[in-house]
C-alpha positions as CSV (number, residue, x, y, z in Angstrom):
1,X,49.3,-0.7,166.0
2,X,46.2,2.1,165.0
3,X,48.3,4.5,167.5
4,X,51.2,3.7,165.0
5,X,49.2,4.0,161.7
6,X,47.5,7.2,162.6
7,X,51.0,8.9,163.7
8,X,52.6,8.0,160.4
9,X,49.3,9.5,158.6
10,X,49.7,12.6,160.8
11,X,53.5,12.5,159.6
12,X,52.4,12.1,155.9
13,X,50.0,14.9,156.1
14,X,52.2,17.4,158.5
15,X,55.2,17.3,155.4
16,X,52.6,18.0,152.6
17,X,50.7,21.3,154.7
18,X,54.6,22.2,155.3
19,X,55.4,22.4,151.8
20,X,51.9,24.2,151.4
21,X,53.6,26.8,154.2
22,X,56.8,27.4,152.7
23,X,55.3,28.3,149.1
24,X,52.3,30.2,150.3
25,X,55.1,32.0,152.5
26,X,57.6,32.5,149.7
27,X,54.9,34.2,147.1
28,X,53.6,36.5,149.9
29,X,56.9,37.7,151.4
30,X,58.3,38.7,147.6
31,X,55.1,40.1,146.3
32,X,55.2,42.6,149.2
33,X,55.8,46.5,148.8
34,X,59.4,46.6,149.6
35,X,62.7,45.9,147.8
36,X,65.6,44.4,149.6
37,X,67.9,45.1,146.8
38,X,67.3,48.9,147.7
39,X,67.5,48.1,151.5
40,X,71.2,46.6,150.9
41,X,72.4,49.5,148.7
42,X,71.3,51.8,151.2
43,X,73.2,50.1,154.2
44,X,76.3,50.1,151.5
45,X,76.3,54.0,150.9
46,X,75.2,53.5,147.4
47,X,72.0,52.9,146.1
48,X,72.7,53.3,142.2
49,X,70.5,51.6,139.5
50,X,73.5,49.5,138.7
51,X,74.3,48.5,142.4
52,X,71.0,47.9,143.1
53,X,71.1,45.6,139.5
54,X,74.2,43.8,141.0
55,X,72.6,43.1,144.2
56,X,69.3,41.5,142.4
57,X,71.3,39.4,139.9
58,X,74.0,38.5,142.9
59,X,70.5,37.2,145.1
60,X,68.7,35.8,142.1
61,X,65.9,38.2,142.4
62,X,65.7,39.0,139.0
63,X,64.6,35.5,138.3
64,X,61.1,34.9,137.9
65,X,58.9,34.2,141.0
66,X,58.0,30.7,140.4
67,X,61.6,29.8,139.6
68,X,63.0,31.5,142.7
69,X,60.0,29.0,144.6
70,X,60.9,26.2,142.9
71,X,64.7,26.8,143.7
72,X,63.7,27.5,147.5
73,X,62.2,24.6,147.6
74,X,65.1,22.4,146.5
75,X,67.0,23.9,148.8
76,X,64.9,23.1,152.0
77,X,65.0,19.9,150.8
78,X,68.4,19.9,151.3
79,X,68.5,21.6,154.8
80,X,69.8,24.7,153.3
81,X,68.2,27.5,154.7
82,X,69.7,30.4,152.8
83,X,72.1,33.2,153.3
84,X,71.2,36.4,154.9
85,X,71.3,39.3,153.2
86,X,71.8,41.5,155.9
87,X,73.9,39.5,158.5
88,X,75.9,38.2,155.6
89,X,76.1,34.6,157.0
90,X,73.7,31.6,157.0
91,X,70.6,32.0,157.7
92,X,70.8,28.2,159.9
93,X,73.5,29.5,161.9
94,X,71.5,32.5,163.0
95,X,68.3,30.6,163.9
96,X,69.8,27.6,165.9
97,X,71.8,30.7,167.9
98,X,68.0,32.1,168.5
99,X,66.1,28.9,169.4
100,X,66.9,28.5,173.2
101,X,66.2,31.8,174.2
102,X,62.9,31.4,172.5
103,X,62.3,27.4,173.5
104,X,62.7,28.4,177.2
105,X,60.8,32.0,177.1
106,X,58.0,29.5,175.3
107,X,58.2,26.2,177.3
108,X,58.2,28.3,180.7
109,X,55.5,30.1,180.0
110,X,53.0,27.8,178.9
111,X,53.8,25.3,181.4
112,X,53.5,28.1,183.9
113,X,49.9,29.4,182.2
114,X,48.8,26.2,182.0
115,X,49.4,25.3,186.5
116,X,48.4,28.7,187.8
117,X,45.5,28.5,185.2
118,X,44.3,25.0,186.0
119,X,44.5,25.7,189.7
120,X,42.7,28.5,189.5
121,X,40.1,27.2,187.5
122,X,39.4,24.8,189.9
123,X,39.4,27.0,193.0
124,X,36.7,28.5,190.9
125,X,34.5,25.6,189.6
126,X,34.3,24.1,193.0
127,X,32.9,27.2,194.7
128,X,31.0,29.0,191.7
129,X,29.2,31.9,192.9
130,X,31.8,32.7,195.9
131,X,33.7,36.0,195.8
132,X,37.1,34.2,194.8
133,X,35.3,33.0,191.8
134,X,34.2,36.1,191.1
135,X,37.5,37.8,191.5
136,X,39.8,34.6,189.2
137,X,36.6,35.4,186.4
138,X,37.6,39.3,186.8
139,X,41.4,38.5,186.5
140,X,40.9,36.1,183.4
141,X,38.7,38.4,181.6
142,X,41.7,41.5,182.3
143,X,44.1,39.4,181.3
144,X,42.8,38.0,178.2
145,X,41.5,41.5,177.2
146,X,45.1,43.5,178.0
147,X,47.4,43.3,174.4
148,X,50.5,41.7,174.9
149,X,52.7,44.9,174.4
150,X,50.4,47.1,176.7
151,X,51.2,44.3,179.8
152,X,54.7,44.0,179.0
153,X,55.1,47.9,179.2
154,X,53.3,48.4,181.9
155,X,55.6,45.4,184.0
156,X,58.3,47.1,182.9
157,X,56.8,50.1,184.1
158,X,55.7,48.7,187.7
159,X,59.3,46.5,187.6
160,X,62.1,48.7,186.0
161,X,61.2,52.1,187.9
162,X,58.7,52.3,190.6
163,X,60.1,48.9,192.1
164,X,62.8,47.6,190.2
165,X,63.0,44.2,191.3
166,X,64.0,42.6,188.0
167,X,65.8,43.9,184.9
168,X,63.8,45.1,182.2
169,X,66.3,44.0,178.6
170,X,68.2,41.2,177.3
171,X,68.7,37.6,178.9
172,X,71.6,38.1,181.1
173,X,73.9,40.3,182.4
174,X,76.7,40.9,180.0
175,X,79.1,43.2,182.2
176,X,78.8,40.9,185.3
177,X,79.8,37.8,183.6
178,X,78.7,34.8,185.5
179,X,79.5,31.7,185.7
180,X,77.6,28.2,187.1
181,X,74.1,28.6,189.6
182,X,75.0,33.3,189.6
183,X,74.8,32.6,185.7
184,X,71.3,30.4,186.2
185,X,70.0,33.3,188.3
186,X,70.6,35.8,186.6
187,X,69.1,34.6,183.3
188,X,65.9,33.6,185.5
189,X,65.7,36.8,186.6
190,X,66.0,38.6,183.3
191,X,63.3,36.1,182.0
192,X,60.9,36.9,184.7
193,X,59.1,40.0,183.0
194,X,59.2,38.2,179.7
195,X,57.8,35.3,180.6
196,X,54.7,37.1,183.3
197,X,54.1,38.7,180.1
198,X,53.5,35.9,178.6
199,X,52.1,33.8,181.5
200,X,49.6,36.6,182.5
201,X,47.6,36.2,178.9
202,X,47.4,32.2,178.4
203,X,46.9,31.6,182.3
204,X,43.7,33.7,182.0
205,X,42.9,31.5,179.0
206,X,43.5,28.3,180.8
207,X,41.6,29.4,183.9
208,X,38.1,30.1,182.3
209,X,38.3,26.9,180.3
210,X,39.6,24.8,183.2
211,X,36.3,26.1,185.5
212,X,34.2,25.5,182.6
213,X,35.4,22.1,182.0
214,X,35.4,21.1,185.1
215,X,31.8,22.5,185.9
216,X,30.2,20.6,183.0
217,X,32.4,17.0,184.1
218,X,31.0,17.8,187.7
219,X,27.6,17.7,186.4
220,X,28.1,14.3,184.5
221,X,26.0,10.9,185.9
222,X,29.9,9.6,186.7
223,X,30.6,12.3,189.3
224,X,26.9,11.7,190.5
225,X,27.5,8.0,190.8
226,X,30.7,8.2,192.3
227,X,29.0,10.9,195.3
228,X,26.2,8.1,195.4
229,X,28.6,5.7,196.1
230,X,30.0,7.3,199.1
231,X,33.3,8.5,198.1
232,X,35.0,10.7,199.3
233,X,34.3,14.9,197.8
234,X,38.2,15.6,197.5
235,X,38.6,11.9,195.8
236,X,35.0,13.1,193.4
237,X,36.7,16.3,192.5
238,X,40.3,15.6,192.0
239,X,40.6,12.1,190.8
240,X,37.0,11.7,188.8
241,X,36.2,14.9,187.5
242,X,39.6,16.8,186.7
243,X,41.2,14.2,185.2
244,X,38.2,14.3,182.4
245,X,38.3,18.0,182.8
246,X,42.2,17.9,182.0
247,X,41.5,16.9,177.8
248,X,40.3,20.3,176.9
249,X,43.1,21.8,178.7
250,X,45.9,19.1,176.9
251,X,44.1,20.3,173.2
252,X,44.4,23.8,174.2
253,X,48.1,23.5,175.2
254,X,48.9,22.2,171.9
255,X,46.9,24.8,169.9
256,X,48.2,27.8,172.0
257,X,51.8,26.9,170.8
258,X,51.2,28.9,167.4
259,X,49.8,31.9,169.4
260,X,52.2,32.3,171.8
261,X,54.9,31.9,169.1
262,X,53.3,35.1,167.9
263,X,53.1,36.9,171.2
264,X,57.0,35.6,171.7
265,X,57.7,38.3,168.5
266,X,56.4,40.9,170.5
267,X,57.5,40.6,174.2
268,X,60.7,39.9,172.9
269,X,60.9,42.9,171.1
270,X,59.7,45.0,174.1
271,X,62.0,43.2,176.3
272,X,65.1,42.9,174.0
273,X,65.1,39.2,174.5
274,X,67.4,37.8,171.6
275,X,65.5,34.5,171.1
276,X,63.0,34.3,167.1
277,X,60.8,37.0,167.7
278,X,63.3,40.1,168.0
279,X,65.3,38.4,164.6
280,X,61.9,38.2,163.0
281,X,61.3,42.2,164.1
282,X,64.8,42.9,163.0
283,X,64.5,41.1,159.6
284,X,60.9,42.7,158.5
285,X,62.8,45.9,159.0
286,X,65.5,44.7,157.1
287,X,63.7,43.2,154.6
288,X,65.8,39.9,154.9
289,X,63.7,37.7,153.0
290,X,65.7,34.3,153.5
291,X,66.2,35.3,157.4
292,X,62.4,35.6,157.7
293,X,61.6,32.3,155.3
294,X,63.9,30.7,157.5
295,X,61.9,31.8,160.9
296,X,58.4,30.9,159.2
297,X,59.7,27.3,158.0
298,X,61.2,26.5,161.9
299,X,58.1,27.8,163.5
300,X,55.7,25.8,161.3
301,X,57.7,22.6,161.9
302,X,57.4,23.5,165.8
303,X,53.7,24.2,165.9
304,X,53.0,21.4,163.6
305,X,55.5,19.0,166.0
306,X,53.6,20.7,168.6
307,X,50.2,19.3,167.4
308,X,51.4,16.0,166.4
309,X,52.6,15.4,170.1
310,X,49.2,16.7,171.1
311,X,47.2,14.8,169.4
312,X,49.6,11.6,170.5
313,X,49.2,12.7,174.0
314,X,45.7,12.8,174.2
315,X,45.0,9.6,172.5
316,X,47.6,7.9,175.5
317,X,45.0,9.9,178.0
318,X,41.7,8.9,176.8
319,X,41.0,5.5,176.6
320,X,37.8,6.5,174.0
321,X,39.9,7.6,171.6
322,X,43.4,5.4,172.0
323,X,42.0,3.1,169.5
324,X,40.8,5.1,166.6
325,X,37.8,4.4,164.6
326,X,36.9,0.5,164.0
């Protein structure tokens, strides 16, 4: 029942900081340098003062600010996202086209990061000082220091000249056409690089906070208790320490959601991958103010959603905090 009550208090709070997101995006996006009445005219051949008039009036962006917010908001309200200014079709259409590329690019490569980080970051907390400790540290700190774009070129570099293995733009092949398990492959092939990209970054995250997790649970009186006992090490360090070791990792799941969202913009763009992140790229160029809105307001419900289920998650793990306060 306090599981219950504290999700629908998450739920309450999640629609208010929501609404907080889509104003606080609305007023910045418009009160940037840039005028997508101009932009429009210009794609049109024409940018005259009363073309560009037309185009303001036709949009409603020679209303006022606050009454084009308040008018934004209604619409939301009423699931309608807008119209594109650019693509010249609803701005819902285009976004629930862009999801899946981006929900499996996402999905795969956190759940990826998060195993090859995890098992690394044991290999290193149960051998500290040994040379392949010393070596995962080495890899985690290159990996978190490398920027996202630099890794992605340099993979598609290594994998699209000097050894091209797999293919370096878009999500499939669009001149082979395939159909059934060819058509599976060849989009897991084509998600590869993106997706290392990705992988490469958070794993190295995972992996130092995995070995430091586990390195301060191994040291707990528990662990001690359960060596004094007689147990068996492999039962000590799998069973009693990582699964204590695991809540950072769950939290930090959750919280890299947002951040890899953000990464997702760039290693799509890199890697042509037509999934949120190359129409948000294509939209700031554009200056397609509902298209973007619309981006902002899907990925704010997804890393909010993704924070909710965290937090539900890890009050199912841990028995200290499944009940809430008293």
């Amino acid at each position: 029942m306090i599981f219950f009550r504290h999700l629908a208090v998450r739920l309450g709070n999640s629609i208010l900081l929501l609404l907080a997101v889509i104003v606080l995006n609305f007023i910045l996006i418009h009160s940037a340098p840039g005028d997508p009445a101009e932009v429009i005219a210009g794609e049109m051949g024409g940018a005259t003062i009363e073309i560009i008039e037309e185009i303001r009036s036709r949009y409603g962006l020679d209303r006022p600010l606050w009454t084009q917010v308040v008018i934004y908001v209604r619409q939301i309200a009423g699931g309608d996202l807008g119209y594109s200014y650019y693509f010249n079709q609803p701005v819902s259409s285009l976004i629930l086209r862009r999801i899946p590329p981006t929900l499996l690019l996402m999905i795969f490569s956190l759940a990826s990061a998060a195993i090859i980080g995890v098992v690394l970051g044991v290999i290193s907390s149960y051998a500290p000082h040994s040379v392949p400790s010393h070596l995962i540290t080495f890899f985690s700190l290159a990996g978190y220091a490398a920027p996202v774009f630099w890794t992605g070129l340099m993979l598609m570099l290594l994998f699209g000249r000097f050894c091209p293995i797999f293919p370096v733009s878009g999500m499939f092949d669009i001149v082979a056409g395939h159909h059934g398990f060819a058509y599976v492959w060849d989009v897991l092939r084509h998600l590869a690089l993106p997706s290392l990209t990705l992988i490469l970054l958070n794993a190295a995250q995972f992996s130092r906070l995995s070995r430091a997790s586990m390195l301060e649970s191994l040291s707990t009186d528990y662990v001690r208790t359960a060596r004094a006992k007689g147990l068996n090490e492999r039962r000590v360090f799998l069973v009693h320490a990582l699964r204590n070791a695991l809540m950072p990792v769950v939290t930090m799941a959750g919280l890299q959601f947002g951040p890899l969202l953000g990464g997702a913009v760039v290693v799509e763009t890199v890697f042509n991958w037509p999934g949120l992140g190359r129409l948000v790229f294509d939209s700031i160029l554009r200056r397609d103010y509902p298209v973007l809105l619309g981006i902002l307001f899907i990925s704010a419900m997804m890393v909010i959603l993704a924070n909710i289920v965290t937090d539900a998650l890890y009050r199912l793990i841990d028995p200290r905090v499944r009940g809430g306060p008293k």
